[in-house]
C-alpha positions as CSV (number, residue, x, y, z in Angstrom):
1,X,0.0,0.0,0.0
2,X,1.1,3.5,-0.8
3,X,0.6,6.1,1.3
4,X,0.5,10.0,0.9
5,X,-0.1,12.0,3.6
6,X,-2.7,15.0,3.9
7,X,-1.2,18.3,2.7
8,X,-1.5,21.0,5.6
9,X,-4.2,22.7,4.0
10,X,-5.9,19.3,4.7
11,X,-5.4,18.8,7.8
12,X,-6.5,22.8,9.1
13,X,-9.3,22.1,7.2
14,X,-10.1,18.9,9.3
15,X,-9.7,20.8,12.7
16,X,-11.9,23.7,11.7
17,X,-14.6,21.1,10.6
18,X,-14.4,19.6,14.1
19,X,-14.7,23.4,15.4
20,X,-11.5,22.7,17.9
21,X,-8.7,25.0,18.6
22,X,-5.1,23.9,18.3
23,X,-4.8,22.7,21.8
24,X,-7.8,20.9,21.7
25,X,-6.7,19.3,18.1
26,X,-3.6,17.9,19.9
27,X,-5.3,16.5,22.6
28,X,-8.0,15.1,20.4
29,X,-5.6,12.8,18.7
30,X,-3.1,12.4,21.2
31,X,0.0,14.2,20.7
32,X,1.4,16.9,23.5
33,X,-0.1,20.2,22.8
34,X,-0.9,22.9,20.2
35,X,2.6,22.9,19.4
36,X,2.9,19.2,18.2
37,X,-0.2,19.8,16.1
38,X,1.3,22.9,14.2
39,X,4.2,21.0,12.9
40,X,1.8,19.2,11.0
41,X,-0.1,22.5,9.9
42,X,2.8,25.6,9.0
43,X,6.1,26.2,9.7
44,X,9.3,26.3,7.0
45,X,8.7,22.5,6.9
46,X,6.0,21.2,8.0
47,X,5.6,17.4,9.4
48,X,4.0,14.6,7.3
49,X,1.3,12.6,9.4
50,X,2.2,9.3,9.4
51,X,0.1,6.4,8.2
52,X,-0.6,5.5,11.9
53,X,-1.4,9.1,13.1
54,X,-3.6,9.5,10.2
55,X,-5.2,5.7,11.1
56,X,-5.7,6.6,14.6
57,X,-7.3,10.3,13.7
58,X,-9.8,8.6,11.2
59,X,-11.2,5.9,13.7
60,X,-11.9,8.4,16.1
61,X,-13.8,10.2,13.0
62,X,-15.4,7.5,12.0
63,X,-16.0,4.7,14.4
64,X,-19.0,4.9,17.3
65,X,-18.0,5.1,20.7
66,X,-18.1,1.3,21.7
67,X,-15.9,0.6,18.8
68,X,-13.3,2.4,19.8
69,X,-13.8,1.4,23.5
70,X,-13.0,-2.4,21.8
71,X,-10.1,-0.8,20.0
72,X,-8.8,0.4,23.5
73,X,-9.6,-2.6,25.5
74,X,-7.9,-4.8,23.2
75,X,-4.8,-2.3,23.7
76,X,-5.1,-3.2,27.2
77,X,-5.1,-6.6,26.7
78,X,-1.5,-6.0,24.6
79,X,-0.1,-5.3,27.6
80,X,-1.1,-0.7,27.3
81,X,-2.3,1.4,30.3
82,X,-4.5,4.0,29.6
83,X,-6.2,6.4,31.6
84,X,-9.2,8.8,30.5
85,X,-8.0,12.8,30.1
């Protein structure tokens, strides 16, 4: 499979669908503040998502609520320990 990430324009365009600030766009897909989502968004050169970020970001966009509670328990049972935020 080959895979090319969203552009920035993309990705901007996703948060202000969802209506969330840059903060809360970081926290909505797990990475450590408005910060970390802007080097996906601007800068001189801006970060490509990866295939995994992108994977995770989708589900969460697309999958009801006790799906991804499967998703998470499952991650548990890998051996993960998450905590709600």
């Amino acid at each position: 499979m080959k895979y090319t990430p969203p552009t920035t324009n993309d990705l901007q365009a996703i948060r202000k669908e969802l209506g969330l600030t840059q903060s809360e766009m970081a926290d909505y897909i797990h990475v450590a503040g408005g910060q970390q989502w802007r080097k996906y968004t601007g800068g001189k050169n801006p970060r490509q998502m990866s295939f995994h970020m992108l994977f995770f970001l989708s589900a969460k966009l697309c999958l009801e609520t006790d799906e991804l509670d499967r998703v998470y328990k499952k991650m548990v049972e890998l051996g993960a320990s998450l905590e709600s935020g």
